[in-house]
C-alpha positions in Angstrom: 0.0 0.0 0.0 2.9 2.6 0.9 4.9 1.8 -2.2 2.0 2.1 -4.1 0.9 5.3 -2.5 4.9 6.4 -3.0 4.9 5.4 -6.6 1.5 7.2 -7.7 3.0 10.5 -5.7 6.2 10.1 -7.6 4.8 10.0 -10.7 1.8 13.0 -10.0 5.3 15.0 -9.3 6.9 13.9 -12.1 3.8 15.5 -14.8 4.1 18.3 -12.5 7.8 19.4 -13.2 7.3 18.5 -16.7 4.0 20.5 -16.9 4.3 23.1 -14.8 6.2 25.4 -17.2 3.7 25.5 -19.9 0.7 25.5 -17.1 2.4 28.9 -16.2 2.8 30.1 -19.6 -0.9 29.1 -20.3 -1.5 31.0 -17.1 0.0 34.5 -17.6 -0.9 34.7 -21.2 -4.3 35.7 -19.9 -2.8 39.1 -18.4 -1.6 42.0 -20.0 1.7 42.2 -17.9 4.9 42.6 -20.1 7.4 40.1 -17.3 6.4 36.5 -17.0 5.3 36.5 -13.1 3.8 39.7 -12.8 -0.4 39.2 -12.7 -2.0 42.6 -13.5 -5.5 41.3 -13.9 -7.4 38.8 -16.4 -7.0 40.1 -19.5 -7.3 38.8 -23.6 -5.3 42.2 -25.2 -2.2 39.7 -26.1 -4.3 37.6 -27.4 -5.7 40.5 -29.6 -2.1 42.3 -29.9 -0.9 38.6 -31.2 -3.7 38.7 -34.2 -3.9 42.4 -34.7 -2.6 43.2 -38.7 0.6 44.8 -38.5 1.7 44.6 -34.7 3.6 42.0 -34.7 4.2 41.0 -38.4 7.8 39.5 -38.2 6.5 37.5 -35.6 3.3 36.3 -37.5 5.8 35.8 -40.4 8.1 33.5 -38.6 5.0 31.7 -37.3 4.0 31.4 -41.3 7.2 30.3 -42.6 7.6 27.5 -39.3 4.0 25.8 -40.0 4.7 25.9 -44.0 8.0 24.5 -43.5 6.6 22.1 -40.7 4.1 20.6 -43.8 6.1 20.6 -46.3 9.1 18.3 -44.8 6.5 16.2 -42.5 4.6 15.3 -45.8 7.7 14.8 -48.0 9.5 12.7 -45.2 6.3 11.0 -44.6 6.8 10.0 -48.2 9.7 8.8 -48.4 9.8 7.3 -45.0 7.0 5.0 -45.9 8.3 4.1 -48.8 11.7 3.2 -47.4 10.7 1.4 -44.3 8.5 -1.3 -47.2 11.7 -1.1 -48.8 13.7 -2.4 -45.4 10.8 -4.4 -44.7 11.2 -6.6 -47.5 15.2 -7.3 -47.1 17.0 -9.7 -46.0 17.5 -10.2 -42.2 20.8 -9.0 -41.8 21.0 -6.3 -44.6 17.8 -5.1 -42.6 19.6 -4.6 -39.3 21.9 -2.9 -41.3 20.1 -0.3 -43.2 17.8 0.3 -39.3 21.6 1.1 -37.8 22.2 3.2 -40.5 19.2 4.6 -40.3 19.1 5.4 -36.6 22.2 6.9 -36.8 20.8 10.4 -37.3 18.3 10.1 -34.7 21.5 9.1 -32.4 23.5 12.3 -33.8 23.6 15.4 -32.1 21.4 18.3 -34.0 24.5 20.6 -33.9 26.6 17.9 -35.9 23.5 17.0 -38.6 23.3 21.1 -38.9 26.8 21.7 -39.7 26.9 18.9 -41.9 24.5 20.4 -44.3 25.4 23.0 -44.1 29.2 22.5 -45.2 27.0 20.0 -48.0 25.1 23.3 -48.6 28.4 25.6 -49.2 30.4 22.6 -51.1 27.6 21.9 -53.5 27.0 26.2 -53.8 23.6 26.1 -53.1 22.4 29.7 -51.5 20.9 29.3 -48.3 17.1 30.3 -47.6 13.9 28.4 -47.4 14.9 25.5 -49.8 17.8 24.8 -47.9 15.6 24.7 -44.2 12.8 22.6 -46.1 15.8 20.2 -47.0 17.4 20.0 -43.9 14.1 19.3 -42.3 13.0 16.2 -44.1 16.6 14.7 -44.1 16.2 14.7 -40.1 12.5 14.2 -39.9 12.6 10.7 -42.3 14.4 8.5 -40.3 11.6 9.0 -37.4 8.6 8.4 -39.9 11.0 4.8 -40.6 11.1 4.3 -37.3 7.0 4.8 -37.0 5.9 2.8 -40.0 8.3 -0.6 -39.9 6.3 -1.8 -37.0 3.0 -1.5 -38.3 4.8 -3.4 -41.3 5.8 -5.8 -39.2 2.3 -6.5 -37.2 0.9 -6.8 -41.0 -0.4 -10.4 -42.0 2.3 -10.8 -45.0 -0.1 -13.1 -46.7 -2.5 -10.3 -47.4 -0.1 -9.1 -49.5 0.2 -12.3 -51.9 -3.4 -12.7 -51.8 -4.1 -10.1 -53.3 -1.6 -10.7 -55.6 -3.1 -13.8 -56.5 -6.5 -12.3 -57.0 -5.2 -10.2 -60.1 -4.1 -7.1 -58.3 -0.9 -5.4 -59.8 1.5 -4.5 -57.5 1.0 -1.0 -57.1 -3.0 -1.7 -56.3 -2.3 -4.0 -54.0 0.4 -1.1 -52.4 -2.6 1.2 -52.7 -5.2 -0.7 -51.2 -3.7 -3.7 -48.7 -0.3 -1.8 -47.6 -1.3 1.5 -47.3 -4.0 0.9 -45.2 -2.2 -1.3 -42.4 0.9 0.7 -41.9 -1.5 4.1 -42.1 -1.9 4.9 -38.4 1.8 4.4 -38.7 2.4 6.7 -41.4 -0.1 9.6 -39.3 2.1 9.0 -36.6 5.1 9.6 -38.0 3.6 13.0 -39.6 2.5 14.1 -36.3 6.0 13.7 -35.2 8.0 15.2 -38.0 5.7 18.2 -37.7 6.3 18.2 -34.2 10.1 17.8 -34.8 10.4 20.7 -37.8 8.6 23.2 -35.4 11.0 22.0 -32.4 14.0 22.5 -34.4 16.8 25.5 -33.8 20.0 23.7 -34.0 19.7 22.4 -37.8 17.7 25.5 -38.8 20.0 28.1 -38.1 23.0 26.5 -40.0 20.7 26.3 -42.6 18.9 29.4 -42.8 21.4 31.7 -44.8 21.2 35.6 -44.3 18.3 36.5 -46.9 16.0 37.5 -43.6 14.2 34.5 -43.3 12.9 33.8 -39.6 11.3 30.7 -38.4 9.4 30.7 -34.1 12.9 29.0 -32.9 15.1 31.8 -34.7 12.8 34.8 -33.8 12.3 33.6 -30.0 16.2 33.0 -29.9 16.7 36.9 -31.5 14.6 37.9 -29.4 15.3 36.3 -26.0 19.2 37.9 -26.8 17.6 41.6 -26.8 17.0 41.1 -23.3 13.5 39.7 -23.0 10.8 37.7 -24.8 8.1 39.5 -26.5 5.0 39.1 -24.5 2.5 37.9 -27.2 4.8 34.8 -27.2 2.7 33.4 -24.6 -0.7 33.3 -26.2 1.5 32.2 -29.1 2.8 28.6 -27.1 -0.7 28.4 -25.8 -2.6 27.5 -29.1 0.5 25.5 -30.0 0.4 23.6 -27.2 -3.6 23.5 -27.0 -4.1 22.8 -30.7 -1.3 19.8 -30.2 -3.2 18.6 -27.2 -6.7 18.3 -29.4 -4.9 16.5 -32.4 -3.2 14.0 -29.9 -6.7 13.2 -28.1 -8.4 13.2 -31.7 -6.0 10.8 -33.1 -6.4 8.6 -29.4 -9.9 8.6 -30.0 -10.0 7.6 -33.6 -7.4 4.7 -32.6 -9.6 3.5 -29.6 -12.6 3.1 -32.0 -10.6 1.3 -34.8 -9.7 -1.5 -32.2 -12.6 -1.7 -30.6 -14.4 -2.1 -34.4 -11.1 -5.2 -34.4 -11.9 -6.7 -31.6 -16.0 -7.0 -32.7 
């Protein structure tokens, strides 16, 4: 009984170090005050300030150029993540363990390493850096996690479903489209979610990457800004809808999963 009451408080403390932060940002984005920590009253004006035309337009720009970024590299590593992890699927065993190491290697990496990588690749190939070169950088780090998120679906997959539909006169790409695709797709949204997740997280790569044609994405405008001497204050309402709209996709997608098994399991 102790241990179990000592394990449940450990772990309530646990979601509250990890939570607390953003609870306090949620918090004070409902007050007008410009220092984190100082409550003037309830108030929605950042809110307003954050959508009002003009106000805050390099912010609202970097906001714009991070989510376009964020869906272009989650849906082209999405891509070629799925395709590559039916690729690995369908090797042998050991060249399979070998192309997964290689593969995991730059999850393994440090970001500061995979960002001066490119961007020596970047300089030595003379490609000017700018939006092309983020949206590049992004899906060569976002891939291997959408591998990572679609083999095992691949591997929980009845293989014979496959050659059955083979059998029954479907060419290979059909039988791609409409027996493969739909097993390993909760896999594939997964690893979307994540590379989204991943492209809108990202600072080390991004600035390495980025050039010095003015383009800002959130991570480079917060860090700009934090160096001034402060944060600007609409970056709290900002991290709220991030963090709330995140939230609602994650419990969608728990929902949607919950009723796909239990439609299984009848």
């Amino acid at each position: 009984m102790v241990k179990k009451i000592l394990a449940q408080g450990y772990l309530w403390l646990l979601l509250l170090l990890l939570y607390s932060p953003i609870i306090i940002i949620v918090i004070y984005s409902f007050t007008e005050a410009k220092v984190l920590g100082n409550w003037t009253g309830f108030s929605t004006k950042l809110y307003t300030s954050l959508f009002h035309t003009g106000t805050h337009h390099s912010l609202m720009n970097a906001l714009l150029n991070t989510i376009s970024i964020a869906l272009i590299a989650a849906t082209a590593s999405t891509l070629l993540g799925s395709i590559a992890a039916i690729g690995i699927f369908n090797l042998k065993a050991r060249t399979q363990k070998a192309i997964g190491l290689v593969n995991s290697i730059p999850i393994l990496n440090g970001d500061i390493i995979t960002g001066i990588s490119l961007f020596l690749l970047f300089v030595s190939l003379g490609i000017s850096q700018g939006y092309t070169t983020v949206v590049l950088a992004h899906i060569t780090f976002c891939t291997p996690y959408v591998v990572l998120s679609v083999l095992p679906r691949l591997k929980q997959m009845n293989p014979n479903i496959y050659e059955a539909a083979l059998d029954l006169g479907a060419t290979p790409m059909q039988a791609l489209r409409k027996v493969i695709i739909p097993e390993i797709r909760p896999g594939m949204i997964s690893g979307f979610i994540l590379a989204v997740t991943l492209s809108i997280d990202d600072f080390a790569v991004t600035i390495f990457t980025i050039g010095n044609e003015g383009l800002e994405t959130l991570s480079t405008y917060i860090y700009a800004d934090a160096r001034k001497g402060g944060l600007t204050p609409e970056l709290r309402p900002l991290s709220t809808i991030i963090f709330v709209t995140v939230l609602a996709l994650l419990i969608i997608i728990n929902k949607r999963a919950e009723k796909q098994r239990e439609r299984q399991n009848k």
